[in-house]
Structure formats: structure tokens, C-alpha cells
N, C-alpha and C positions, 0 to 999 in steps of 0.2 A: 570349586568348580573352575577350569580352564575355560576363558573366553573362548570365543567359535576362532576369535579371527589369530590368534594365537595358534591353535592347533591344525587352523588350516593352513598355515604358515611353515610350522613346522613339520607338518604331513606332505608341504612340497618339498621342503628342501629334501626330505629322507629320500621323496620320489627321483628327483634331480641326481641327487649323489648316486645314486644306483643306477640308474640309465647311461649305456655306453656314450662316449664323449660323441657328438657328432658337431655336423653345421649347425642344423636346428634345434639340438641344447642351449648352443652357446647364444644364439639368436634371440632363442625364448627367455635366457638365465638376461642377455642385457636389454631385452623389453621390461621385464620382471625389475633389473636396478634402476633403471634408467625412468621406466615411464612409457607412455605413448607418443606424445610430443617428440621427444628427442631419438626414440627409437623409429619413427615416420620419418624423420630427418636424416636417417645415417642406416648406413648397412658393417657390418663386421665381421672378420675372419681371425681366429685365433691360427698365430706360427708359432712352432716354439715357446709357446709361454707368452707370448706377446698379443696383447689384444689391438689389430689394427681396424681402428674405425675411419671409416669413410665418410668423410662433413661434405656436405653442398658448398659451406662456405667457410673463409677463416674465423666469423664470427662465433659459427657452432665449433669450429675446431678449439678456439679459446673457454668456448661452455665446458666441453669436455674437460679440455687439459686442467682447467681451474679445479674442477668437479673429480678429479682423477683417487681423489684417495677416498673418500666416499661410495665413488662407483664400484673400487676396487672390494668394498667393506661387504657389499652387498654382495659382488659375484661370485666371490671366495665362498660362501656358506653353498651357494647353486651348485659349483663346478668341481668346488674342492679346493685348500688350500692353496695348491701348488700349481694350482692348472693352467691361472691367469697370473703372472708374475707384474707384469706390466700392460702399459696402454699406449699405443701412440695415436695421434691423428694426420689424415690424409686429408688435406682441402683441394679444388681445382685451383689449378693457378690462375692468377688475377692476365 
């Protein structure tokens, strides 16, 4: 028997992949990698392959950037391989 939390895991990604690319995919796929915490902390726009996230501060912008191939692990199964290539961060300037 497949655990619950397994196949409800995998019954999102199948749902993700199949939903046309929008804002609110890509929102929910890096709520979904990220967390609550750090998705309350930052807003995001994919361009071209690029996931541009937006930090309050250089400090989240360092959480990110450190966290960057982790994150990337997780949104790849949401989005699709090829969807998120990369990640930059946006901080306010000091």
C-alpha cells in the first residue's frame, strides 16, 4: 500500500504539469518548494526561464541564493523540467 502522503504528492505534481503555465502556478509551485515563511517574504515572476524573486531584504535574498539548487529540485517536478532554468534575487537597495 502507497502512503496517503505519497500519492497525494504525486497526484499534485500530475495536476501542476497539466495546468496551463500561468502567474498563479508558478506562485503556488514556489509556496509548494519554498514553504510559507519564505513565500510570505517574497513575491515571483518567471521571464524566459528565469525565476525572479523579489526579497524584502539582502538577507532573504542570501536564503534564496544559498538555497537555489534545492529550490530549483522541487519546482522542476511543479512546472516542468525546463520551465525554471534559473533563479535570480531582487533585494531593495540599502
Amino acid at each position: 500500500m502507497i502512503p496517503l502522503q505519497h500519492a497525494v504528492s504525486g497526484a499534485l505534481i500530475e495536476l501542476m504539469r497539466s495546468a496551463p503555465l500561468s502567474d498563479g502556478k508558478v506562485s503556488f509551485a514556489w509556496q509548494t518548494a519554498v514553504g510559507p515563511a519564505l513565500a510570505r517574504a517574497t513575491s515571483v515572476k518567471l521571464e524566459h526561464g528565469v525565476l525572479i524573486v523579489e526579497t524584502p531584504s539582502a538577507q532573504w535574498s542570501r536564503e534564496v541564493q544559498r538555497s537555489h539548487r534545492v529550490i530549483l529540485s522541487r519546482l522542476q517536478p511543479l512546472l516542468g523540467k525546463d520551465t525554471v532554468t534559473s533563479i535570480t534575487t531582487r533585494a531593495p537597495k540599502a
